[in-house]
C-alpha distance (Angstrom), angle and dihedral (degrees) to the residues before:
residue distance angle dihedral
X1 . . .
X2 3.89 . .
X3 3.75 113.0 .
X4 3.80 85.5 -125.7
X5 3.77 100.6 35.2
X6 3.83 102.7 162.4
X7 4.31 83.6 -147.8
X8 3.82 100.2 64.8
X9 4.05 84.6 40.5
X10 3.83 82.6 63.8
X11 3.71 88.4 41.6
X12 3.07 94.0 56.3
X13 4.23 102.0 48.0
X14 3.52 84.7 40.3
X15 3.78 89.0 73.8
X16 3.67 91.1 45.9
X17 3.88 97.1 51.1
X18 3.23 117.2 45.3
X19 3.83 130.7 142.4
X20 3.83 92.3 -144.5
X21 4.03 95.6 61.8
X22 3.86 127.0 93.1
X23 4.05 101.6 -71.7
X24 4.28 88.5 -134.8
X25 4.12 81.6 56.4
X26 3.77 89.9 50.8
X27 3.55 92.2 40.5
X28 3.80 93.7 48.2
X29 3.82 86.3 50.8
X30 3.74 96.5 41.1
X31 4.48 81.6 56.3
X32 3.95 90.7 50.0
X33 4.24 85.6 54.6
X34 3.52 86.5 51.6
X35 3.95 100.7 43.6
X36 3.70 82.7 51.9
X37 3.42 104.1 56.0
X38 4.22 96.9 34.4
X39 3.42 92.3 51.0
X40 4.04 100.2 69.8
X41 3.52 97.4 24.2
X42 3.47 86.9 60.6
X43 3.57 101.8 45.6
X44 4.01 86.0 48.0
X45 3.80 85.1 60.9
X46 4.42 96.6 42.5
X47 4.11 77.6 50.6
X48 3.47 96.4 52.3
X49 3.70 103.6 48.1
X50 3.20 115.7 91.1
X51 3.60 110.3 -114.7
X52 3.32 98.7 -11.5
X53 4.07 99.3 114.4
X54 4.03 85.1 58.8
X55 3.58 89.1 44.4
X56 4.13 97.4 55.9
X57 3.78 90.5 45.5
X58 3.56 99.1 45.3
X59 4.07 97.3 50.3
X60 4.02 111.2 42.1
X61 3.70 77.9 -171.2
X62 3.60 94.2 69.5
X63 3.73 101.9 35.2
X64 3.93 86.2 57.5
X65 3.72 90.2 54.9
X66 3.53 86.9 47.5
X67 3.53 103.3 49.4
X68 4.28 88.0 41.4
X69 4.17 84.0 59.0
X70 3.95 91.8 49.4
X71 3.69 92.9 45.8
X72 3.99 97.3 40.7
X73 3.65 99.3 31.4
X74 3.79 118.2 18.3
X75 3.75 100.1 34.2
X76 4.28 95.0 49.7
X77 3.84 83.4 54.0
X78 3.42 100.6 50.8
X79 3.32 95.8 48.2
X80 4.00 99.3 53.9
X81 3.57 97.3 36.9
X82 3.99 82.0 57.7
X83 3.43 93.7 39.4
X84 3.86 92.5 57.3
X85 3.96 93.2 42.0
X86 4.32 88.6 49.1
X87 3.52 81.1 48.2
X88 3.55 88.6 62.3
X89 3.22 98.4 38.8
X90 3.86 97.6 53.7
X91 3.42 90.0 47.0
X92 3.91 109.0 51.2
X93 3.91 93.2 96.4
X94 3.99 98.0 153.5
X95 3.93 102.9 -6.8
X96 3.86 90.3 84.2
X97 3.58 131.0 -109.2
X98 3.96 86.7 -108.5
X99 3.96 101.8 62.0
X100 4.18 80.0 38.7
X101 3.48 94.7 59.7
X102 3.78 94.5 37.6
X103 4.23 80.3 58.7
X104 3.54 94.0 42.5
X105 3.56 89.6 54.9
X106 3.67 96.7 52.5
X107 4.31 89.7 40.0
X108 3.99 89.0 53.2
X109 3.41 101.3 50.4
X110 4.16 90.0 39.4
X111 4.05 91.4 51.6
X112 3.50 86.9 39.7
X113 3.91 91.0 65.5
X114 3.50 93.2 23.7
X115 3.35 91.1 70.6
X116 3.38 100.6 43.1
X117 3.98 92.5 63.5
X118 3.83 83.4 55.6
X119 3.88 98.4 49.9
X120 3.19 104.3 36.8
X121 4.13 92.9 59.0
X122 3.52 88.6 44.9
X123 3.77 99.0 44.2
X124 4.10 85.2 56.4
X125 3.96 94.4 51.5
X126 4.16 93.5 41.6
X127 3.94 95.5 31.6
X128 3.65 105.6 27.5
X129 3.65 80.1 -127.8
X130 4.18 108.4 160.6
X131 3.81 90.8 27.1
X132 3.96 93.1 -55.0
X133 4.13 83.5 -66.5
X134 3.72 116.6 132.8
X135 4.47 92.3 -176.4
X136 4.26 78.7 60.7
X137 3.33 100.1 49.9
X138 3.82 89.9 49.3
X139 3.82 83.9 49.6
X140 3.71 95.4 58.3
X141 3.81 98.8 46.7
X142 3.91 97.9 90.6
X143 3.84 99.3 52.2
X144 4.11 84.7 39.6
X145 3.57 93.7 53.1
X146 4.66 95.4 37.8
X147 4.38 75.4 52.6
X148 3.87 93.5 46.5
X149 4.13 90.7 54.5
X150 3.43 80.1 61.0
X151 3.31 108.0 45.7
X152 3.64 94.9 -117.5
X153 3.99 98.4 135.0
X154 3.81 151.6 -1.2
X155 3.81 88.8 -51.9
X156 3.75 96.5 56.2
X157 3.63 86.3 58.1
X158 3.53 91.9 57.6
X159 3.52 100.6 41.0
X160 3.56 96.5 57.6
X161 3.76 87.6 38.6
X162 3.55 88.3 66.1
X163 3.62 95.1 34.1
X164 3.80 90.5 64.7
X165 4.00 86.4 65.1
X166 3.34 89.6 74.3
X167 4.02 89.7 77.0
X168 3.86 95.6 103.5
X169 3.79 103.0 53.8
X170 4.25 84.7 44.0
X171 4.37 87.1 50.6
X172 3.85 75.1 39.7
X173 3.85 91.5 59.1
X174 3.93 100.6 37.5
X175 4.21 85.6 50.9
X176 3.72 83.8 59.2
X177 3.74 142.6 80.3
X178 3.82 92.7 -103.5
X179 4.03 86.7 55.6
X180 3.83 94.2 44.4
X181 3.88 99.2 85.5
X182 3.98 90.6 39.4
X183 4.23 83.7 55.0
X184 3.98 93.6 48.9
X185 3.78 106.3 43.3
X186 3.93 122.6 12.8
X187 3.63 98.3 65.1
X188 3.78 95.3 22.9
X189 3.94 88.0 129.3
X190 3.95 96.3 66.4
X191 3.69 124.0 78.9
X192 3.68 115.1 -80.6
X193 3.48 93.6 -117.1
X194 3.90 87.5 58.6
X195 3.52 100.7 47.1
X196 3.80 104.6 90.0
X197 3.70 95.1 35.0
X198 3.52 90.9 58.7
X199 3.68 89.4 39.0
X200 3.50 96.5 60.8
X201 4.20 94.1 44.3
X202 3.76 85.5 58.6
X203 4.13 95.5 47.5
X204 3.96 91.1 45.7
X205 3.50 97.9 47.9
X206 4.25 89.8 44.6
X207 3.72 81.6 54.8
X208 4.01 101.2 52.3
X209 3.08 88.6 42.2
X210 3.63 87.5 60.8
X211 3.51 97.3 43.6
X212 3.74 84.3 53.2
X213 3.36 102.9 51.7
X214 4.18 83.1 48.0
X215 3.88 91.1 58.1
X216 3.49 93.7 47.0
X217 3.81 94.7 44.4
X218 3.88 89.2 53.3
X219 4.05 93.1 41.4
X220 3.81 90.5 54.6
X221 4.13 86.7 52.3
X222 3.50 88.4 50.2
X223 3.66 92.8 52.1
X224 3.71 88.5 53.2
């Protein structure tokens, strides 16, 4: 068998979502997806702003704010909005892991600023984030969220956090029939060995990109 054969992939997160197992295992597994993916994403942002490193370790002040944001705000998001897109991915039996990506897609990027309009409000009355003003903090979403699609702030991060979750329904797609041309003959000049890797860098960043787009396309009506 291939050493990147997209069927034992499936195999393999097949056995790690499944809608028959103890919910606090899938949960616990559904918070290990979501470790995994806000983890470097978020150190990519702390290493791209300017500053910023120096900042958190000079002012214990501000890394505890920090870290209280990522645990109350950025962690809780990624969690559901993988939650809801394992959901769909444990659950698309016969309905095709095409039309359950093209939901997931849509359900991310919905949760995603779902959510948002949820903690933002509340983060205002429990935090006295946004001057202790819940209107303001509804206010702010739509330029937060256009930002986050491009990975300007702390939303970004968890928006592509979460997005990242999506990677079993996309190995889910590429083990299929709909992924068995793109396997054969787009990338046919590469090694074998480098053919699904690449493959599947090419399908997840297609689908953020997506899911961006989405986000921003429901941020600008928002704004309006």
């Amino acid at each position: 068998m291939a050493q990147h054969d997209p069927h034992r992939h499936l195999a393999q997160l097949d056995r790690w979502f499944r809608l028959d197992m103890p919910f606090a295992r899938f949960l616990l597994h559904v918070l290990v997806v979501s470790l995994a993916g806000l983890v470097p994403v978020l150190a990519l942002y702390v290493a791209l702003a300017p500053g910023f490193t120096a900042h958190l370790a000079g002012d214990a002040a501000a890394l505890g704010r920090f870290a209280r944001q990522i645990v109350t705000n950025g962690l809780p998001v990624v969690v559901v909005v993988n939650f809801v897109g394992l959901v769909l991915f444990a659950a698309r039996g016969r309905r095709g892991a095409v039309a359950m990506l093209c939901i997931d897609l849509v359900a991310r990027a919905v949760a995603f600023v779902g959510l948002h309009a949820v903690i933002y409000p509340a983060s205002a009355l429990w935090f006295d984030s946004f001057g202790g003003d819940p209107s303001q903090a509804l206010r702010v979403m739509a330029p937060t969220l256009t930002q986050a699609a491009l990975f300007g702030n702390l939303s970004g991060v968890y928006l592509y956090a979460a997005v990242l979750g999506a990677a079993p329904l996309v190995i889910a797609v590429l083990a299929g029939p709909a992924g068995a041309g793109a396997r054969r003959a787009p990338l046919a000049y590469l090694p074998f060995a480098w053919r699904m890797p690449a493959l599947f860098a090419l399908a997840m960043l297609a689908y953020v990109a997506l899911v961006a787009a989405l986000v921003t396309l429901i941020a600008h009506g928002l704004a309006g």
